[in-house]
Steps between C-alpha positions, in 0.01 A plus 500: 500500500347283800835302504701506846840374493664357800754742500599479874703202604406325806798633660381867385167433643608330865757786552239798435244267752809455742487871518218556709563201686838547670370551888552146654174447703332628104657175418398256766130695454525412141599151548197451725234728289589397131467135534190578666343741206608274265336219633165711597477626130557092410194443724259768419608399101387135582194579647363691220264278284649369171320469138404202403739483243763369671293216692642298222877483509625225765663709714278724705571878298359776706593920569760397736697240287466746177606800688833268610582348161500900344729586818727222424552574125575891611747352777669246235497811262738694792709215605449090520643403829281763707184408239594112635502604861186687484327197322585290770361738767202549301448133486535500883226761557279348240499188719429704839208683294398104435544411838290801673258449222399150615528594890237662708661859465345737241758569233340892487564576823819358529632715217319823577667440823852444371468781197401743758821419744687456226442882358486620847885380562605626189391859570641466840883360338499801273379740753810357656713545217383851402457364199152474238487141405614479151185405317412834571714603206450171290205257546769241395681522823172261612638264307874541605442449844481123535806469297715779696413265764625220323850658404600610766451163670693371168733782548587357915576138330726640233247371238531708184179597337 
């Protein structure tokens, strides 16, 4: 009863999100605006205080790093070389979170800042496009976003995926 079975491919899902997101300056938006979203939500995860619990393992555990590790097993679950790229660039933005952590910017503001821009150019690509963004129908499409990204780059180097 509360199972859910993947029953979309990955190629299912990134064709129904390609549909609202055919306009090309929707695209360039979305190149811009998702990277930032992703790596405000990243931000405001790592902020948020963490149990005690998990003061013990070696590596530092906290919202942000959990929150990534479940993304990663639903991205392997849909396909292994976009779930590889995705680790990578999560890796990447863990390390900027690091590095504005231990500069004299406040990691808050900074992704208030970039989650509000972020939404702001999204609304304005589909406004563009004519089109409702497509979490609007699924919540899921959140998660399809990054890797849509992430194809179609794969998809201009002939990389199968």
């Amino acid at each position: 009863m509360f199972e859910k079975k993947i029953t979309k491919s990955v190629y299912d899902w990134l064709d129904e999100y390609g549909d609202s997101h055919q306009n090309y300056y929707n695209e360039v938006i979305h190149w811009i605006c998702v990277p930032l979203i992703i790596f405000s939500v990243l931000c405001l995860l790592w902020i948020i205080p963490t149990p005690k619990l998990f003061e013990h393992f070696y590596v530092t555990i906290n919202w942000c790093i959990l929150f990534i590790t479940i993304s990663l097993i639903y991205y392997l679950l849909l396909s292994v070389k976009l779930a590889i790229a995705i680790s990578a660039f999560a890796f990447f933005l863990t390390y900027l979170i690091y590095l504005i952590e231990q500069s004299d910017l406040s990691l808050y503001l900074v992704s208030i800042g970039m989650f509000v821009v972020g939404w702001i150019g999204q609304f304005i690509g589909h406004l563009i496009e004519g089109k409702r963004p497509s979490f609007a129908q699924d919540l899921q499409f959140l998660m399809i976003g990054p890797i849509w990204l992430i194809a179609s780059l794969y998809r201009r180097l002939n990389i199968s995926f």
